[in-house]
C-alpha positions in Angstrom: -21.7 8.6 20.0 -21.8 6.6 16.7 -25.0 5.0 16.0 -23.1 2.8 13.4 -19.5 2.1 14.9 -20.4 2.2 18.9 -17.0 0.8 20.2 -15.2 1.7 17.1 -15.8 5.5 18.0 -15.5 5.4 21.5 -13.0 6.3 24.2 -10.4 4.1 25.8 -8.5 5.0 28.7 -4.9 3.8 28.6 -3.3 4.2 32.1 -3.1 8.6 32.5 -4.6 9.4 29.2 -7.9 8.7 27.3 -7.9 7.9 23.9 -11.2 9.5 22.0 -11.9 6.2 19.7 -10.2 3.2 19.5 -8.2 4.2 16.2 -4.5 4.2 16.5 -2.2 5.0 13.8 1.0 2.6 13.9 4.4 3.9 13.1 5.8 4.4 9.8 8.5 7.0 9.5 7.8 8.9 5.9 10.7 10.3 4.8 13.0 13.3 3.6 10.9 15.8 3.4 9.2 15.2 6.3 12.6 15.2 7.8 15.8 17.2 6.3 18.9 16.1 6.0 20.1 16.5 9.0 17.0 14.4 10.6 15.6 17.7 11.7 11.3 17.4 11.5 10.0 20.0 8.7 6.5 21.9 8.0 5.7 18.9 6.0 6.2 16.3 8.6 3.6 18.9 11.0 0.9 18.8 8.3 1.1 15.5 8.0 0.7 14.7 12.0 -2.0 18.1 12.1 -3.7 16.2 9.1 -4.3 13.2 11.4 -5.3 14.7 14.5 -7.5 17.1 13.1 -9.1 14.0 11.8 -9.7 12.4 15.1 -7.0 9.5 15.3 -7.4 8.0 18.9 -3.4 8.1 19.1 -0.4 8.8 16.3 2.8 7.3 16.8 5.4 8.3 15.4 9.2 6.5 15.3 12.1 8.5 17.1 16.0 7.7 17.1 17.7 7.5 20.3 20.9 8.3 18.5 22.4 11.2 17.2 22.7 10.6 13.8 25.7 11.2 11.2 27.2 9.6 8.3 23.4 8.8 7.1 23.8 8.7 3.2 21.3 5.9 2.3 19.6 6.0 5.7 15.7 6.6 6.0 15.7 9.8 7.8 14.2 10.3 11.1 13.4 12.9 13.8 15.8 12.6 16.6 15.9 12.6 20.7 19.5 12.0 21.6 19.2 15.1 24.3 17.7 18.1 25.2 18.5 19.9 22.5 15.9 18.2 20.6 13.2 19.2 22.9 12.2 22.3 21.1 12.2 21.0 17.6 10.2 17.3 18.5 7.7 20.0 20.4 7.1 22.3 17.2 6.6 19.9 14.8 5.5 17.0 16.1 3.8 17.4 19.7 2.1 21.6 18.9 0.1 20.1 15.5 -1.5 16.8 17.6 -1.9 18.8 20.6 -3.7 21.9 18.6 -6.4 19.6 17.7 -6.3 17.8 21.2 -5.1 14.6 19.6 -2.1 12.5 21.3 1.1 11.5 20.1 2.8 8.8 21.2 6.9 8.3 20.1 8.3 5.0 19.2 11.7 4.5 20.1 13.5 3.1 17.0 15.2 -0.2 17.5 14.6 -2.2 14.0 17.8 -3.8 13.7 20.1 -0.8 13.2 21.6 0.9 16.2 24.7 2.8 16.5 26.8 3.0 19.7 29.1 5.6 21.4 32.2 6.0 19.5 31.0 4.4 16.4 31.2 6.4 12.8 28.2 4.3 11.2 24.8 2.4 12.4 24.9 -1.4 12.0 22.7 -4.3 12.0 22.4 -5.7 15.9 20.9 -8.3 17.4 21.8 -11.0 20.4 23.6 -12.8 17.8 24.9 -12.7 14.1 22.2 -15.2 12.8 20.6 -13.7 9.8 17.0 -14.8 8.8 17.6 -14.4 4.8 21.6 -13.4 3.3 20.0 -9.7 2.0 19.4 -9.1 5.1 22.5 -10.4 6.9 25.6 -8.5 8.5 24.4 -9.0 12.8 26.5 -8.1 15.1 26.2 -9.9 18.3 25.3 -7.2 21.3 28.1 -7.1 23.9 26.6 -7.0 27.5 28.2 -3.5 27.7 26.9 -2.8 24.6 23.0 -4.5 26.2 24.1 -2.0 29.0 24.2 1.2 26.8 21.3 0.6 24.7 18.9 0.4 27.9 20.8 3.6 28.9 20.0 5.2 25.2 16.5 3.9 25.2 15.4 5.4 28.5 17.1 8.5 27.8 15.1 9.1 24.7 12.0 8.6 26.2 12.7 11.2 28.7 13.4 13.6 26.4 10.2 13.1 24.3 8.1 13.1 27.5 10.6 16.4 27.9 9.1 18.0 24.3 5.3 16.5 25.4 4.8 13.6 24.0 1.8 11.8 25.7 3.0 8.4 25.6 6.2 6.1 24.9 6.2 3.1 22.4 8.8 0.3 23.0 9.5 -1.3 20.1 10.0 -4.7 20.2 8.5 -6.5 17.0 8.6 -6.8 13.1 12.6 -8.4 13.3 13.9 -5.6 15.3 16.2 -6.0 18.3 14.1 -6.9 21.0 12.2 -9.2 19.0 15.5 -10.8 17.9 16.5 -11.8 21.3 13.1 -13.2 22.5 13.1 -15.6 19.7 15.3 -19.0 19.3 15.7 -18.9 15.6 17.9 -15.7 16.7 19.2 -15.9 19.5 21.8 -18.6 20.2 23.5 -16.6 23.4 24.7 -18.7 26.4 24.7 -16.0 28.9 21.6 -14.2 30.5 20.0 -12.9 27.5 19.7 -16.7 26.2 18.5 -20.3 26.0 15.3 -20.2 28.4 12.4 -18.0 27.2 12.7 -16.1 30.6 16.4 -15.2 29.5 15.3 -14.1 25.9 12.7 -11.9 27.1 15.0 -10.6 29.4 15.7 -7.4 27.2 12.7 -6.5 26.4 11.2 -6.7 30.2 14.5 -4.7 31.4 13.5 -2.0 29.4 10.0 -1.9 29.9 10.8 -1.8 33.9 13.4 0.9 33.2 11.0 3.2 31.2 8.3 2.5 33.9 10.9 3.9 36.5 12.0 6.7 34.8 8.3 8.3 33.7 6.5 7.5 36.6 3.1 5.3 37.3 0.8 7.5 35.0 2.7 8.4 31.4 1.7 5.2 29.0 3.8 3.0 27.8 2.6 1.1 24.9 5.1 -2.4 23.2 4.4 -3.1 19.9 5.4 -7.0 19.6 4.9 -9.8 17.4 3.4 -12.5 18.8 3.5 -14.5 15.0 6.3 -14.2 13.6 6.5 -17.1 11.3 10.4 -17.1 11.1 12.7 -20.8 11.1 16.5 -20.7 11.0 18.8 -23.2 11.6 19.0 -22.3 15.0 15.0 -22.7 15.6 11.6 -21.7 15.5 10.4 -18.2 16.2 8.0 -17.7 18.7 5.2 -20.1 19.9 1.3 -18.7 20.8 2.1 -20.7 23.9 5.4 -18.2 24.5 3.7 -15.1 23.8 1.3 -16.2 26.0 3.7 -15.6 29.0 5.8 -12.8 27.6 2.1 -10.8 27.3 1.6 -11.7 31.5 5.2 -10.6 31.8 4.9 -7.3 30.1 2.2 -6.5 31.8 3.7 -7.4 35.1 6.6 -5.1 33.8 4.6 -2.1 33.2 3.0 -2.4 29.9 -0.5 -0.3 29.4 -1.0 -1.1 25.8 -0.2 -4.1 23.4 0.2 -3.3 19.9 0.7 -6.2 18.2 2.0 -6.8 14.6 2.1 -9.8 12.7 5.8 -11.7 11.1 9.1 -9.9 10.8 10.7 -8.0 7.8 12.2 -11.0 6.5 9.1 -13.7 7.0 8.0 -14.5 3.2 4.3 -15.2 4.5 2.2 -12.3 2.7 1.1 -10.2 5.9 -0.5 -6.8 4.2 -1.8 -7.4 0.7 -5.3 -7.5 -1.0 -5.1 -11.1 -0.8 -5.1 -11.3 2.9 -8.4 -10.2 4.1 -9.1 -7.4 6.2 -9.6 -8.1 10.2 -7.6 -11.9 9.6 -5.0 -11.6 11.9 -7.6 -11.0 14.5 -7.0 -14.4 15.4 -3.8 -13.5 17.4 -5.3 -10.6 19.3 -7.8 -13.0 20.7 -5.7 -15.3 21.9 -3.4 -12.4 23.6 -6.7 -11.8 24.9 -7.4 -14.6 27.1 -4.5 -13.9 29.1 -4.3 -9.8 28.9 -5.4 -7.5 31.6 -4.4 -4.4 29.4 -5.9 -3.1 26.1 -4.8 -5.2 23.3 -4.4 -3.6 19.6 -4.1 -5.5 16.5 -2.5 -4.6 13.2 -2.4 -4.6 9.6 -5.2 -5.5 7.2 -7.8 -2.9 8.9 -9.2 -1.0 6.4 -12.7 -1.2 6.4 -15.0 0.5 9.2 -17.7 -2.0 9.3 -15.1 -5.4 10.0 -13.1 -3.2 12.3 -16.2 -2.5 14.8 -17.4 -6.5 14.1 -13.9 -7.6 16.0 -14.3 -5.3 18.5 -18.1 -6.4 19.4 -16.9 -9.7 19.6 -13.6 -9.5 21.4 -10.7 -10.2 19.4 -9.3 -7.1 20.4 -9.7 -3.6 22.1 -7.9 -1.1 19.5 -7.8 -0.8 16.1 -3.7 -0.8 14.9 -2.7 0.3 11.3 -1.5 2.6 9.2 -3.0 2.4 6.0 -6.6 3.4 6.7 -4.9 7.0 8.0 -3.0 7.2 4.7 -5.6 7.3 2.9 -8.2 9.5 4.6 -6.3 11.2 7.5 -10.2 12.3 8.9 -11.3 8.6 8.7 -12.0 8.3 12.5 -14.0 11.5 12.4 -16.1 10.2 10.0 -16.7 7.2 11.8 -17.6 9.1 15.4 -20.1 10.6 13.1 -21.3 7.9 11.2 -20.3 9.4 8.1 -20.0 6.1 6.0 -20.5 7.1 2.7 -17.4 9.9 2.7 -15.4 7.2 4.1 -12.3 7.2 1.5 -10.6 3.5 2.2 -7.4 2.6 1.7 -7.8 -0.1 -1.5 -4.3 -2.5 -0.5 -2.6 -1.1 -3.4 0.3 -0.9 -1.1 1.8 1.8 -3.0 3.1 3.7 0.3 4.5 0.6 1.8 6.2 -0.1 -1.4 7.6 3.0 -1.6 8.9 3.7 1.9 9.8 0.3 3.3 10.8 -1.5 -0.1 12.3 0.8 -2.6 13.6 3.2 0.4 11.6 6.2 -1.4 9.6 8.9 0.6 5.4 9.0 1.4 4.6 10.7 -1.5 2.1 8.2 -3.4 -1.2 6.5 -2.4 -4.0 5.0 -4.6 -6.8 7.4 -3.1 -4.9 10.4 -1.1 -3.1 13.2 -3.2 -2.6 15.2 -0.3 1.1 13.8 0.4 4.3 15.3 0.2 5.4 18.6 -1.2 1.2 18.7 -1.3 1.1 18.8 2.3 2.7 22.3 2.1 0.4 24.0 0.8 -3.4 23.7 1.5 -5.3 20.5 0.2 -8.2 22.7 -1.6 -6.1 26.8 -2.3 -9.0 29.0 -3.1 -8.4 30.8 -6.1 -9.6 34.6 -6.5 -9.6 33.6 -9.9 -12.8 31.6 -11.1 -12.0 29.9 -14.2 -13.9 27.7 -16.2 -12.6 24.4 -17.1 -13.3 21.5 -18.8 -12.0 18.5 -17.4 -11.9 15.3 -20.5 -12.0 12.0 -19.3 -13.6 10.4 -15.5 -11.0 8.1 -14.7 -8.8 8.8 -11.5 -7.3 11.1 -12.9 -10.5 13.3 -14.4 -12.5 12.5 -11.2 -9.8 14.3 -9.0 -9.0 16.7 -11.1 -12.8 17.6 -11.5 -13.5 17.6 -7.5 -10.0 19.8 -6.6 -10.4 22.2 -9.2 -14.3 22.5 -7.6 -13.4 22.9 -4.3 -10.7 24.9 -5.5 -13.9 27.3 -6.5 -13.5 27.0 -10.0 -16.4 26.1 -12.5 -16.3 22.5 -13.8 -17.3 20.4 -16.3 -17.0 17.3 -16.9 -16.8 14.8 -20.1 -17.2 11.1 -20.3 -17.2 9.3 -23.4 -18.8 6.6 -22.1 -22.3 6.1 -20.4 -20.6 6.0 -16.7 -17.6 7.3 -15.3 -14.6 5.8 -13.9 -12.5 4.7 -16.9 -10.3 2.2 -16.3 -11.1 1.7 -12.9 -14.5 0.0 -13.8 -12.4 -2.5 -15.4 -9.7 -2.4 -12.7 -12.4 -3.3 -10.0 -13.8 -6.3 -12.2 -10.0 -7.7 -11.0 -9.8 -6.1 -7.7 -13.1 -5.6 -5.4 -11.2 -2.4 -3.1 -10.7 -0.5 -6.7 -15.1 -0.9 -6.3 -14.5 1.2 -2.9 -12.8 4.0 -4.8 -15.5 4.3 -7.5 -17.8 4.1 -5.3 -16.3 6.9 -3.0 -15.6 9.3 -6.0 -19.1 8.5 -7.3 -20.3 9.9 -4.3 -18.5 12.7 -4.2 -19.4 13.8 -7.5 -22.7 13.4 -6.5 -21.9 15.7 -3.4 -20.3 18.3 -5.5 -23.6 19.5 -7.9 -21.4 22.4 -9.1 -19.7 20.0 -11.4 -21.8 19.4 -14.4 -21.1 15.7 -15.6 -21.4 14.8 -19.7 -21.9 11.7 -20.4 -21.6 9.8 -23.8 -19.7 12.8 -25.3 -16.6 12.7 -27.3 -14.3 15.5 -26.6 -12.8 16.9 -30.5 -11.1 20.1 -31.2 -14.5 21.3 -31.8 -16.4 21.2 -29.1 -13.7 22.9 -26.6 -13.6 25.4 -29.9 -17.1 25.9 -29.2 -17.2 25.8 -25.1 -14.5 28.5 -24.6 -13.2 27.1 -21.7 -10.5 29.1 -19.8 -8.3 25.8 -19.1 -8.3 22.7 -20.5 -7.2 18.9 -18.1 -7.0 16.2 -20.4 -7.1 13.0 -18.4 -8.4 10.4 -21.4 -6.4 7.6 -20.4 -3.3 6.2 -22.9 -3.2 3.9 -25.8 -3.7 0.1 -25.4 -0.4 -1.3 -26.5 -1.0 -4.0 -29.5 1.0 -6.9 -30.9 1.6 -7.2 -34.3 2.5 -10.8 -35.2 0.8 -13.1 -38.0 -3.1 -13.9 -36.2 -3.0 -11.1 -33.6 -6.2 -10.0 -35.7 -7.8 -13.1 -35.0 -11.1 -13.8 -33.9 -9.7 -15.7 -30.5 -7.8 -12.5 -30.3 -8.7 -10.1 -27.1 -7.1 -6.9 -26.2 -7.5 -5.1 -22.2 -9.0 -2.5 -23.5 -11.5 -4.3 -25.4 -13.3 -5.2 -22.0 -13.3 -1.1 -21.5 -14.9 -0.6 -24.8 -17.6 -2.8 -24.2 -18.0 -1.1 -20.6 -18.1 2.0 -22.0 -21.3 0.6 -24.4 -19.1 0.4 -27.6 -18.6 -3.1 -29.1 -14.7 -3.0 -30.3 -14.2 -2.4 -33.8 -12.3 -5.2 -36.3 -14.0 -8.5 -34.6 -13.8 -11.3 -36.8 -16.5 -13.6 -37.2 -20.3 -13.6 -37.0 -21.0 -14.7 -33.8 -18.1 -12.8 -32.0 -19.5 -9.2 -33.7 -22.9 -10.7 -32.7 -21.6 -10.9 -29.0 -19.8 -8.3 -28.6 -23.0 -6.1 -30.1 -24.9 -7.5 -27.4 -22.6 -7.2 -24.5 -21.6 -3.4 -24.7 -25.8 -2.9 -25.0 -26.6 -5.2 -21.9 -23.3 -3.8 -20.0 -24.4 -0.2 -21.2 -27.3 -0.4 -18.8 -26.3 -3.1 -16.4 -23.1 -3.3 -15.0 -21.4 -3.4 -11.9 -17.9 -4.7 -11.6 -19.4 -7.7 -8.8 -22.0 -8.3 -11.9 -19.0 -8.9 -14.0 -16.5 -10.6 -11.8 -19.5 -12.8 -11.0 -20.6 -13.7 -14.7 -16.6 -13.5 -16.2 -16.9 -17.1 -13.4 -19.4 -18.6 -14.8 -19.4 -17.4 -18.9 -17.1 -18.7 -21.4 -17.1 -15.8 -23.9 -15.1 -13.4 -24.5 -12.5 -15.4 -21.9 -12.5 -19.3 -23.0 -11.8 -22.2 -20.3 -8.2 -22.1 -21.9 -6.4 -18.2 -22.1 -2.9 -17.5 -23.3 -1.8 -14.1 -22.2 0.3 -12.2 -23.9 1.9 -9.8 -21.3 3.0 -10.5 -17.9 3.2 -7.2 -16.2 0.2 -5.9 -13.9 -2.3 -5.9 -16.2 -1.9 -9.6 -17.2 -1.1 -10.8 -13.9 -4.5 -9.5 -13.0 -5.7 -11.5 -15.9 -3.9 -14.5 -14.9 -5.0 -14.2 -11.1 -8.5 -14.0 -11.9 -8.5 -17.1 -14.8 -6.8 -19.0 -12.1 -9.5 -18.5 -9.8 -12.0 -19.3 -12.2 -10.5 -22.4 -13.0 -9.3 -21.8 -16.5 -5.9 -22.9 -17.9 -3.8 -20.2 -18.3 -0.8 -19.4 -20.0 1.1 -16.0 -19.4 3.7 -14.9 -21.6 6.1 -12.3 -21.0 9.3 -11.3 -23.1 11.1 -10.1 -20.1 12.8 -12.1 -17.2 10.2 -12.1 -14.8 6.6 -12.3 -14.7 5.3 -9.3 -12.6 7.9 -7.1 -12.9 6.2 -4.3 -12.2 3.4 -5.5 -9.9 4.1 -3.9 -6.2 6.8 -5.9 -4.3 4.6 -6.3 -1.5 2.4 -8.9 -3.7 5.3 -10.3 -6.6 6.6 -12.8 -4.4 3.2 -14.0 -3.2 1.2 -13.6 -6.5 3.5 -15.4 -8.5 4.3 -18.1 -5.8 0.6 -18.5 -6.4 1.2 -19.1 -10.0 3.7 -21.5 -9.2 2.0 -23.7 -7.4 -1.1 -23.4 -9.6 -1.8 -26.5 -11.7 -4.0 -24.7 -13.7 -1.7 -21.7 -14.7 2.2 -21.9 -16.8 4.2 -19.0 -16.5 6.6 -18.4 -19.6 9.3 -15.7 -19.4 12.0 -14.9 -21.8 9.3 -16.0 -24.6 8.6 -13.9 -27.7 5.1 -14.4 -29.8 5.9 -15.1 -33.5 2.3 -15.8 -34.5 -1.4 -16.2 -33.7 -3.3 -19.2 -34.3 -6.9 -20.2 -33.2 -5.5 -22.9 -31.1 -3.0 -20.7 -28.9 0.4 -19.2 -29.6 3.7 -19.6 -31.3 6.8 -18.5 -29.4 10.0 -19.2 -29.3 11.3 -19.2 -25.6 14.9 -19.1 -24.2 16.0 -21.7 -21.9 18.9 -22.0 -19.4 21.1 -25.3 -20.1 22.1 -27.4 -17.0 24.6 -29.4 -16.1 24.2 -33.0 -15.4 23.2 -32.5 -11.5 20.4 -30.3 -12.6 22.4 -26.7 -11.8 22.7 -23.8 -15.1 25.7 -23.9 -16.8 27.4 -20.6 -16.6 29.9 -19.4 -19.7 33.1 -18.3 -18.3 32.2 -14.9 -17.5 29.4 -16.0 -15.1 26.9 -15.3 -17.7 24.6 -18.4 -18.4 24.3 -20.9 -21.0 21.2 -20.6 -22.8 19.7 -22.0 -26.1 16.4 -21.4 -27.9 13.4 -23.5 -28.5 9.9 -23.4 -30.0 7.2 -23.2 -27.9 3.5 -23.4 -28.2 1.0 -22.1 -25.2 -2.6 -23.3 -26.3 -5.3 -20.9 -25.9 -9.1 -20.7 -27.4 -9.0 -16.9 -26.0 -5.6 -15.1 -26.5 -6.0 -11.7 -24.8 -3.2 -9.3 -25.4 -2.6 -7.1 -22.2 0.6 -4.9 -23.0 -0.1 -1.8 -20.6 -0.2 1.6 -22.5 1.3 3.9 -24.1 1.0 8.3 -24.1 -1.6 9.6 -25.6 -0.9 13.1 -26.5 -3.0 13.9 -29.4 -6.2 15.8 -27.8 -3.5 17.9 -25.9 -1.5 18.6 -28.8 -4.6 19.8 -30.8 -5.8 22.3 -27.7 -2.4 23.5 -27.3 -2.6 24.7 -31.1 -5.7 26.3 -30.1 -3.7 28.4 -27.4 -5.7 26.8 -24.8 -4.3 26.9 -21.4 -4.0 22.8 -21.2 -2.7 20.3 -19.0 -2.3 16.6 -18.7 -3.2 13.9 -16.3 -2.6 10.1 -15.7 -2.0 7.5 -18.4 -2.5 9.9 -21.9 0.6 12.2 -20.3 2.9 9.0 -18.6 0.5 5.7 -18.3 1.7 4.5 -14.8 -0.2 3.0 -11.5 -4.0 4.5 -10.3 -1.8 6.3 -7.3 0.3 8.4 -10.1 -3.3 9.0 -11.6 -5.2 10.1 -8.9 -1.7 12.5 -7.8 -1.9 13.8 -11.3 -5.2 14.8 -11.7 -5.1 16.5 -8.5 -1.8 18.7 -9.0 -3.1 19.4 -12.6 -6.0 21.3 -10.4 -4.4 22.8 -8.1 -1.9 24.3 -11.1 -4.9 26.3 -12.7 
């Protein structure tokens, strides 16, 4: 029994089976790769689900068409239960791995808007009617109550032949803007017959097939509904769903045959920002509770649970009964292990970078990437540490993501390691990072740990890597993870005194003050800083004094730069009250920040009275009050609309532009940094690079890269 997480790690019995913590993963389907082309489940998709039971996950679920499926070009794949001819395949790879490590799998039976009924070629977008919530992602059809008729039929069928291949328990899906969900709310559903009008009739659905599965797997198999009780969804038509509405509909899936709620928060199309950093872990609690006061069953809450310590604090004071998400299992697959056995400090938590939703559920892509886990993917086909029976020596050059991970896999890997930092810490540009984002802290904090786990790796501190000194340690292989160059600007004033760059910040981090400062008391301060920071810092130090001081980062900031790093800029100025200017010489502002947090981040900007955004604007010079631009701007007609030319192009005309600034930081990402590895590769060293220095790119590509550079020696 956990000491630390007493409920968090302790069973829950739901209906015939007992869960061994109160962890559940929900359901996101990864991908080809873990499924072929033919939606058949692989060897990767089986890792992946071993991974995860291995490491102690009360239940996995795990999405499943009821269809068979054809004509998929541009369709996420997924594993299929259509008849019994899937029986054997769903067993192998999907029920043997949880089972082998006494885990339980649950399948969700896919319904999120698509389905595809008998005699038609292609799967289409159905609901109760053709009301769309936003036009991208329009084209309902309204259900036909034959058509009502066969998807019950489909969805019972399904679950039969999962129970068939041993799945332990059956998920009805009725949330997140998928079908059921559609009909239970008005903004949706504007049917006259059965299925709508009175919140009895739009429920109807949902409680049909609830009762139906009930039927057809008996009294004991579990049937858990994942629902969203919030949806925070308006059409024309109506409002989504009141507390006071899902209320009832929680009695009456109960009375149904419901064992489990698994509740999720807002649709697909609902703008609110549900799963970012800026939402704060354990706050849609608030919905559990109130299902709560009316629930009989165990009630599970999802999204925005990624730390240990909140998750068990909403459990001991009842806003729900099970843990829900996905995240947290992403990023250390053995997460609820390590909390049955209070093993805090090895916890690896998920830091919101929402790389894996990005990829899979916005871009379409495959589960591949997250900020912390490089055990995804083609990875997962092989094992996560392959023991060589070749020892090598090897120098790894440079401790940020990439140099950490490369330095701990090619340990555990069994080879000899050592390590060299620059600087007087490690963690390169995730020091900085975690200044701007307090779960990038978690990740330095995990990897310091394991580097302190892993005494076998000898750490160098303050030591420059040349030619020289790998000329003089011999190693047998060489990672070069130093990190890329800081892109400048160079306009009249961009050497001036009010002039900052990103990796200025790093410099003084790293206990250097930048080189080329103008003016006395600038050298003065920047002297001072990198000797106090040299011995003192902690990014919460930081964050805390970059509130409160005015130097290096005046009360009134131009930023030249709108892409990730100066959005992180901007967000944090904004906070701290400064005005803020950001700059960008693209069309949009955040154009490569994740699309889980654009919409919100910059709607943020928006409405900030403090901050200007400034696309389409190019720096012509420097001054010490701000910057010179000259800015493109749409022309509009006399109602206020852009004028369009007549090839639908718009009308646009330039103008000068000044954004005032007593600090001007410069935050242009990086660029590849191939020198050190150029110079070792004329020394017939057996090289390789990792993270920014080979393709500067997101801390998910860098902790990947330093891993697979390992795994290659």
């Amino acid at each position: 029994m956990s000491k630390e997480y007493p409920i968090l790690g302790s069973p829950l019995k739901v209906n015939g089976v007992t869960m061994r913590n109160r962890m559940i993963t929900t359901s996101m389907s990864p991908g080809m790769g873990y499924v072929d082309g033919e939606n058949h489940p692989t060897e990767m998709l089986a890792n992946y689900l071993e991974e995860r039971a291995a490491g102690g996950t009360g239940m996995i679920i795990q999405t499943i068409c009821p269809w068979k499926r054809t004509n998929i070009e541009g369709l996420h794949p997924l594993p299929c239960a259509y008849d019994d001819s899937c029986v054997d395949e769903l067993k192998t790879y999907m029920v043997d791995p949880v089972h082998k490590h006494d885990g339980l799998i649950c399948a969700q039976i896919y319904c999120v808007h698509d389905l595809k009924f008998e005699g038609e070629d292609k799967e289409s977008a159905y609901g109760p009617s053709d009301i769309a919530v936003i036009p991208m992602m329009g084209g309902f059809k309204a259900m036909t109550l034959e058509q009502i008729a066969e998807f019950k039929k489909m969805f019972v069928n399904a679950t039969l032949v999962c129970k068939k291949a041993g799945f332990d328990a059956v998920e009805v899906m009725a949330g997140v803007g998928g079908v059921m969900s559609r009909f239970m709310s008005q903004a949706t559903n504007n049917r006259t017959d059965q299925y709508g009008g009175s919140l009895e009739n739009r429920a109807r659905l949902t409680l049909e097939i609830i009762r139906e599965v009930r039927e057809a797997v008996g009294p004991d198999y579990p049937i858990v509904v994942r629902w969203s009780p919030v949806d925070f969804i308006k059409t024309a038509n109506g409002s989504g769903l009141s507390m006071e509405e899902s209320l009832q509909i929680a009695q009456w899936m109960e009375e149904a045959g419901l064992d489990m709620h698994d509740l999720s928060v807002g649709w697909h199309e609902t703008s609110v920002p549900l799963t970012t950093k800026g939402i704060e872990d354990g706050h849609w609690m608030y919905i559990s509770e109130q299902i709560k006061t009316v629930a009989k069953k165990p009630v599970g809450q999802g999204y925005r649970n990624t730390d240990p310590t909140v998750m068990e604090q909403n459990l001991r004071d009842g806003k729900c009964d099970v843990i829900a998400g996905l995240r947290y299992s992403i990023a250390d697959p053995a997460l609820p292990l390590k909390v049955m056995e209070d093993r805090t400090a090895e916890m690896r938590k998920c830091i919101v970078c929402c790389r894996c939703i990005d990829d899979v559920v916005s871009r379409g892509k495959d589960l591949v990437y997250c900020g912390v886990n490089p055990h995804l993917g083609a990875e997962l086909l092989h094992p996560m540490y392959p023991k060589t029976d070749h020892p090598k020596k090897v120098m790894v050059i440079g401790s940020g993501p990439a140099g950490l991970n490369a330095a701990l896999t090619a340990a555990q890997c069994g080879h000899k390691v050592d390590l060299y930092e620059e600087g007087p810490r490690i963690g390169g540009c995730v020091k900085m990072s975690a200044i701007f984002s307090p779960y990038h802290e978690r990740y330095l904090d995990y990897l310091t740990h394991q580097m302190k786990e892993h005494p076998e790796i000898t750490v160098h501190l303050k030591t420059k890597v040349t030619p020289e000194l790998v000329a003089q340690v011999k190693p047998d292989a060489a990672i070069v993870a130093v990190g890329g160059n800081p892109i400048g600007i160079d306009v009249p004033g961009s050497d001036g005194k009010n002039v900052v760059m990103s990796h200025d910040f790093l410099e003084m981090l790293n206990g250097h003050a930048p080189k080329g400062k103008k003016g006395l008391f600038n050298k003065i301060m920047w002297k001072g800083g990198s000797w106090f920071l040299k011995a003192h810092y902690t990014p919460s130090f930081a964050r805390e004094m970059t509130a409160k001081m005015t130097w290096p980062i005046s009360r009134e900031v131009a930023i030249i730069g709108g892409g990730l790093p100066g959005c992180e800029l901007g967000h944090l100025c904004m906070e701290t009250g400064r005005t803020t200017g950001i700059i960008e010489e693209g069309k949009k502002i955040g154009y490569d920040v994740s699309p889980s947090e654009r919409f919100g981040l910059t709607s943020q900007f928006k409405k900030a009275e403090n901050v200007s955004l400034h696309p389409l604007t190019r720096v012509v010079e420097i001054t010490e009050q701000g910057v010179k631009c000259i800015t493109t701007v749409p022309e509009k007609d006399a109602n206020g609309k852009p004028l369009k030319d007549e090839n639908g192009k718009p009308v646009t005309h330039e103008e000068d532009l000044f954004v005032p600034g007593k600090t001007v930081a410069v935050t242009l990402g990086l660029s590849e940094n191939h020198e050190l590895y150029e110079e070792l590769l004329r020394q017939n060293v057996e090289v390789y690079m990792a993270g920014d220095c080979n393709e500067p790119a997101r801390i998910a590509d860098a902790t990947k890269a330093g891993y697979v550079a390992a795994c290659a020696l």
